[in-house]
N, C-alpha and C positions, 0 to 999 in steps of 0.2 A: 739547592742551598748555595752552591757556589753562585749562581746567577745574584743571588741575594747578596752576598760580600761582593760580588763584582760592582753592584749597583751603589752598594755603601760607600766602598771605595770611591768612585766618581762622585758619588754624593760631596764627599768628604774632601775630596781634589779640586773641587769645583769652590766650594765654600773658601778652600785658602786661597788659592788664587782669587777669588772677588774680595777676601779681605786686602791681600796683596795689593790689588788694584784701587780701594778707597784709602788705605794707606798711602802710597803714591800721588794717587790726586791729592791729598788734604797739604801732602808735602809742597808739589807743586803751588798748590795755590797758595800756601804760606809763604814760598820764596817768590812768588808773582806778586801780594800784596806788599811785603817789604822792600820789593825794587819800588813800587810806587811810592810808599808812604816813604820810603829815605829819600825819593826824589824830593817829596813835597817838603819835608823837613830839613833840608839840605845837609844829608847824614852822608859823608864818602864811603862810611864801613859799612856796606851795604852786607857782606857776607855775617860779620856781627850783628846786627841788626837782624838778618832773619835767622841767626840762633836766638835772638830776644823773643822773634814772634814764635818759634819753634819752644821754647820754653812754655810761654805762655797758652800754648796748644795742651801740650802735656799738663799745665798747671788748671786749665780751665774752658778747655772743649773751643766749638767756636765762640761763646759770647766770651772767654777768654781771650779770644786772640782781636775780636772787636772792641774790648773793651784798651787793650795794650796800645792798638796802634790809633782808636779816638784820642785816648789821653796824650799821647805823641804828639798827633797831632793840635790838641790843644795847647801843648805845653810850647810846641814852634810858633804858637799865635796864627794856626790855619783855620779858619771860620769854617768847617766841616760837620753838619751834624749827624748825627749817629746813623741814620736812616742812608743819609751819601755815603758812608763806609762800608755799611750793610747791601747796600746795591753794590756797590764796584768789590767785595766779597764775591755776590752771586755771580759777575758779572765774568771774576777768574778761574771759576767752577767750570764755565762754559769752556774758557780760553785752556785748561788744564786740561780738560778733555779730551778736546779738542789734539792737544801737542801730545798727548798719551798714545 
C-alpha cells in the first residue's frame, strides 16, 4: 500500500511540474512574440505590450493571442497574414524551449 501512495505521489509531482513547465513556455513565447510584433509596430513599451498579449492569452488561449497581435499588426499598416503569424508563433515554441 505504501508502494501505491508513493507511486501517486510522483504521479502527482510529476504532473505539476510538466503543468509548471507548459506554463513557462506559453509565457515565454508570449513575451518572445511581443518583442517581435512591438518591433514590427514600432511600440517602445515593449514590457506593456506583452502584458496586452499576456491578457489576451488568459482572455482567449492561443488563437487569442493570434488574433491580438494580427490585429496589431494590421492596425500599424503591416501586410502580415494570419498563417505568417501563426508560423513565427510555432517558430517561438521552438526558441522557448529551447532557452527553458
Amino acid at each position: 500500500m505504501v508502494e501505491l501512495r508513493d507511486r501517486e505521489k510522483g504521479m502527482e509531482d510529476q504532473y505539476f511540474r510538466d503543468a509548471e513547465r507548459v506554463l513557462k513556455l506559453k509565457s515565454r513565447c508570449d513575451k518572445l512574440l511581443a518583442k517581435w510584433v512591438a518591433g514590427l509596430i514600432d511600440r517602445d513599451d515593449f514590457v506593456a505590450y506583452a502584458d496586452e498579449i499576456t491578457d489576451a492569452r488568459f482572455k482567449g488561449g492561443d488563437p487569442g493571442v493570434l488574433s491580438k497581435a494580427l490585429s496589431d499588426l494590421q492596425a500599424a499598416g503591416r501586410n502580415l497574414s494570419e498563417q505568417d503569424v501563426a508560423t513565427k508563433m510555432r517558430e517561438f515554441v521552438f526558441e522557448a524551449t529551447e532557452q527553458l
